[in-house]
C-alpha positions as CSV (number, residue, x, y, z in Angstrom):
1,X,4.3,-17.4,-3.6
2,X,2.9,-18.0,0.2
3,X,5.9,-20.5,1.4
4,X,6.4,-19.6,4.9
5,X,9.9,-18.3,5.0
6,X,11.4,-15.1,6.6
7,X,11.6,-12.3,5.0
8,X,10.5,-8.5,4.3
9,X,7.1,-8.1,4.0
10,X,6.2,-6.4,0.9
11,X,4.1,-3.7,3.0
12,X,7.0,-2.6,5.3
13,X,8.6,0.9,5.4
14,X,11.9,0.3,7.4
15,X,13.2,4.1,7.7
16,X,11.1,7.3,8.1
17,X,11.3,10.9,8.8
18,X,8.2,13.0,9.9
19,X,8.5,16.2,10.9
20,X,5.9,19.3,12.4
21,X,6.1,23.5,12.9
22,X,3.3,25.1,13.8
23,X,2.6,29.2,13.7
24,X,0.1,31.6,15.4
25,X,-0.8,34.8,16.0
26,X,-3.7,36.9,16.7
27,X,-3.2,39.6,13.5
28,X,-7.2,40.6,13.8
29,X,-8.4,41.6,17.4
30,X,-8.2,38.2,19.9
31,X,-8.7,35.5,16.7
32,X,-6.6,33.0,15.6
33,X,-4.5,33.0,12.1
34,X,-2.7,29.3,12.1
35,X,0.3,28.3,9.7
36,X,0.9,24.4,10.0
37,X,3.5,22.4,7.8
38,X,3.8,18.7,8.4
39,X,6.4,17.0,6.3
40,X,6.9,13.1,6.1
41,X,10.0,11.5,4.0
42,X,10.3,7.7,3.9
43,X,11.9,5.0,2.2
44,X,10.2,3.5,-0.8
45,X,8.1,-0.3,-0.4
46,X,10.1,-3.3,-0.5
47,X,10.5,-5.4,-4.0
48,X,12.1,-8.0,-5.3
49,X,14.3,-8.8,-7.8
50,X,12.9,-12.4,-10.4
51,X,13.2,-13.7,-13.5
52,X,9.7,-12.5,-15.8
53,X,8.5,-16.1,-16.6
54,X,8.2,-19.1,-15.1
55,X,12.0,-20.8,-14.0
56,X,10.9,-23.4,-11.8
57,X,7.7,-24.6,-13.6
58,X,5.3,-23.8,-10.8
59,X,2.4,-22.3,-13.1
60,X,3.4,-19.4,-12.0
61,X,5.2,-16.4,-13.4
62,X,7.4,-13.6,-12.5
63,X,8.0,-15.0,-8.5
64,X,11.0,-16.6,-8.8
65,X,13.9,-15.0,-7.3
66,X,16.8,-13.9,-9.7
67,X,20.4,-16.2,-9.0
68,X,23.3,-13.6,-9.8
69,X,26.1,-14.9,-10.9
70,X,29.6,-14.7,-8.4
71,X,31.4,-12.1,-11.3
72,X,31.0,-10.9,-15.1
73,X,32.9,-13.9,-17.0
74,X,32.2,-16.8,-14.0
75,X,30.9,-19.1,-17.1
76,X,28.4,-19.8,-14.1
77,X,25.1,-18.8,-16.7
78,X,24.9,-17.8,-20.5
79,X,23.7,-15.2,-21.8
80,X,21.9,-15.4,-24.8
81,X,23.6,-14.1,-27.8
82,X,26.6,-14.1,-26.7
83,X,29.6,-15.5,-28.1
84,X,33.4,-16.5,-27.2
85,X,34.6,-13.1,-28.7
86,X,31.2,-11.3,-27.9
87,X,29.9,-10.6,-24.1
88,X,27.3,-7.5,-25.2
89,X,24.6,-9.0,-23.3
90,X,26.8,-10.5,-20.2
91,X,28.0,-6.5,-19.6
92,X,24.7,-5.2,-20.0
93,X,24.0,-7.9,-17.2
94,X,26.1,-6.5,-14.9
95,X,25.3,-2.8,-15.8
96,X,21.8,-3.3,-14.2
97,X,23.6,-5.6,-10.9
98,X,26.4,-3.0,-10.3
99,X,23.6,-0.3,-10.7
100,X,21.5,-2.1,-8.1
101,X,22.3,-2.3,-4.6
102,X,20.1,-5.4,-4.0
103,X,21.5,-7.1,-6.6
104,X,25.3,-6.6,-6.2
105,X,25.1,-7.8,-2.7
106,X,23.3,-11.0,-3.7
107,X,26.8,-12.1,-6.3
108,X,27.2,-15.8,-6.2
109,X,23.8,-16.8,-4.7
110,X,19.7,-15.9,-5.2
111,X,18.3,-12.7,-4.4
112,X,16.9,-12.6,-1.1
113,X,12.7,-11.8,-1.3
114,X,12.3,-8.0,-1.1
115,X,15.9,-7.1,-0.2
116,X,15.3,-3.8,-2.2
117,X,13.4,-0.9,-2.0
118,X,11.7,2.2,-4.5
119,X,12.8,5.5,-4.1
120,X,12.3,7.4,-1.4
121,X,9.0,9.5,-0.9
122,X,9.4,12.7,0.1
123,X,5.8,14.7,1.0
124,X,4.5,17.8,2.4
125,X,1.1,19.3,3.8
126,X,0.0,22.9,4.6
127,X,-2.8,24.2,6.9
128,X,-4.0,27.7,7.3
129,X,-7.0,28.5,9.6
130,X,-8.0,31.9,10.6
131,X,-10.8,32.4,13.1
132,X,-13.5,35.1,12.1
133,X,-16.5,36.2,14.0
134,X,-19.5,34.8,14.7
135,X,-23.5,36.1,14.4
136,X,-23.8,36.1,18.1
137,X,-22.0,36.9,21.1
138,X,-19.3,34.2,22.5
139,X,-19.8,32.5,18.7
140,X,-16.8,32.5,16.0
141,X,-15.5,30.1,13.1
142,X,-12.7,29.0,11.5
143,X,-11.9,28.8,8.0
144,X,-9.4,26.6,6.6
145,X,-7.6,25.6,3.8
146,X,-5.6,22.1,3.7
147,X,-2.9,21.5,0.7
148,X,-2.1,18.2,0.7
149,X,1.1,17.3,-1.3
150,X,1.8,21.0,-1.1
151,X,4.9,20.0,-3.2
152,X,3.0,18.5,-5.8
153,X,1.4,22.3,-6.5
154,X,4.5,24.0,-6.7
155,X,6.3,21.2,-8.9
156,X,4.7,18.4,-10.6
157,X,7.9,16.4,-10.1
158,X,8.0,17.1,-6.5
159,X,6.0,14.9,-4.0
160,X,6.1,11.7,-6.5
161,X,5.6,8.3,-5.6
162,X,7.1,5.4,-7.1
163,X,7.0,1.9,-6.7
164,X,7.5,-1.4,-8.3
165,X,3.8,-2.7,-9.6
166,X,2.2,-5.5,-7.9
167,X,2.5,-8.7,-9.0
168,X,-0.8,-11.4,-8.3
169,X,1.3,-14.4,-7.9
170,X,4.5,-12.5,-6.5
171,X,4.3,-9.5,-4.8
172,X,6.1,-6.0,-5.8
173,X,8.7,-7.6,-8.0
174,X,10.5,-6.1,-11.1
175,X,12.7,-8.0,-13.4
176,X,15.4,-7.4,-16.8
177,X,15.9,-11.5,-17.5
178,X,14.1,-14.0,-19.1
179,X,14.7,-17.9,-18.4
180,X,15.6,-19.7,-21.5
181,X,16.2,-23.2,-20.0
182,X,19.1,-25.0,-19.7
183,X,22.6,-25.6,-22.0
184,X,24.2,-28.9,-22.2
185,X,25.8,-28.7,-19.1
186,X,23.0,-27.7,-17.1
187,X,23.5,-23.9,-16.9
188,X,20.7,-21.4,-16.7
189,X,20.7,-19.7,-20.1
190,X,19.5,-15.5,-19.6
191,X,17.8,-13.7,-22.3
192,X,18.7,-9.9,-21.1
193,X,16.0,-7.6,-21.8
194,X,16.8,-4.3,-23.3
195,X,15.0,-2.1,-20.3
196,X,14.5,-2.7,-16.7
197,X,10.7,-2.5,-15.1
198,X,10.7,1.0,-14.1
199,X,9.2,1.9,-11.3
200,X,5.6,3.3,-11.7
201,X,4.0,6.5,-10.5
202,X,1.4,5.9,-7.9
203,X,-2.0,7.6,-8.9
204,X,-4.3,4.9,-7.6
205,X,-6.2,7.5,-4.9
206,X,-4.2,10.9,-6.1
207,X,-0.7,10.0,-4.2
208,X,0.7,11.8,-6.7
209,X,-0.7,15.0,-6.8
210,X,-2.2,17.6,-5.0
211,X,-5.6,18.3,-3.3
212,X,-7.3,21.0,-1.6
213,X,-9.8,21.2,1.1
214,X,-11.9,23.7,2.3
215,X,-13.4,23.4,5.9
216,X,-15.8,26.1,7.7
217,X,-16.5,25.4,11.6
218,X,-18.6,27.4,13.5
219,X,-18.6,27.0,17.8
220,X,-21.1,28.2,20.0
């Protein structure tokens, strides 16, 4: 899991998209009513594509990098439960890698280490201050109200993050194959699972949801 090769790292966000408006007027005598929006879309974290158990024999499981075979029918791998007459598990196979960007461009060699990426992310926040008066002369405060994931509170679906989970001993990977060894002429032999990892909401610290704040700041 930590050989020193090039590649994505797992924490990288390649492409990303913020954007800012900002309103205000003075609706109540000379104070301050302020509308902010700030919106951020991004790509989803890098992830990689292995086999769920242990291929090379390292101890550990779920980091090795799936090998995709050149085209459906190569005879390059089996598939498990196949048969001459019989390619139900070799199609589903290739459902999932024609489905999957990262793994359609990796035909005929390994998957390269976090050559894809989750959904993308798309968020928004909304501020609204308005100044009032203070108890003395030349004082005043303003009141706030932050929404973050301003989204979230109008959908439950909107302003969702998704990701692969992380894996100890390899990273964000997600996987649809098991390695069942080897046939007689030393072909890997697949055992295709009947879902693929989906990718899981992120709730950890609230990403996924909406918050409110309250703030009250008073100058003089």
């Amino acid at each position: 899991p930590n050989e020193e090769v090039a590649a994505t790292s797992s924490y990288a966000i390649k492409n990303r998209v913020n954007a800012l408006v900002n309103f205000q007027k003075k609706f109540f005598e000379n104070y301050n009513t302020r509308l902010g929006i700030f919106y951020e879309g991004r790509e989803g974290r890098p992830y990689s594509w292995t086999f769920n158990n242990d291929l090379n024999g390292d101890g550990q499981a779920g980091n090795d990098l799936m090998y995709i075979p050149t085209a459906f029918g190569s005879g390059e791998v089996v598939f498990y439960g196949d048969t001459a007459t019989n390619h139900a598990n070799e199609q589903r196979f290739w459902d999932v890698v024609n489905a999957n960007k990262g793994l359609h461009n990796a035909a005929g060699g390994v998957v390269k280490r976090n050559s894809s990426t989750a959904k993308w992310v798309n968020t928004f926040d909304v501020r609204i201050s308005q100044e009032i008066p203070g108890f003395f002369t030349r004082n005043k405060a303003t009141f706030t109200l932050d929404f973050m994931n301003f989204g979230n509170l109008l959908n439950k679906k909107w302003g969702r993050t998704e990701e692969i989970s992380f894996q100890s001993a390899g990273g964000m990977a997600r996987s649809f194959v098991d390695y069942a060894g080897l046939d007689a002429q030393g072909r890997y032999i697949y055992v295709v699972r009947n879902e693929v990892e989906r990718q899981d909401l992120k709730q950890s610290k609230g990403e996924s949801q909406w918050a409110i704040q309250a703030t009250l700041k008073y100058e003089f």
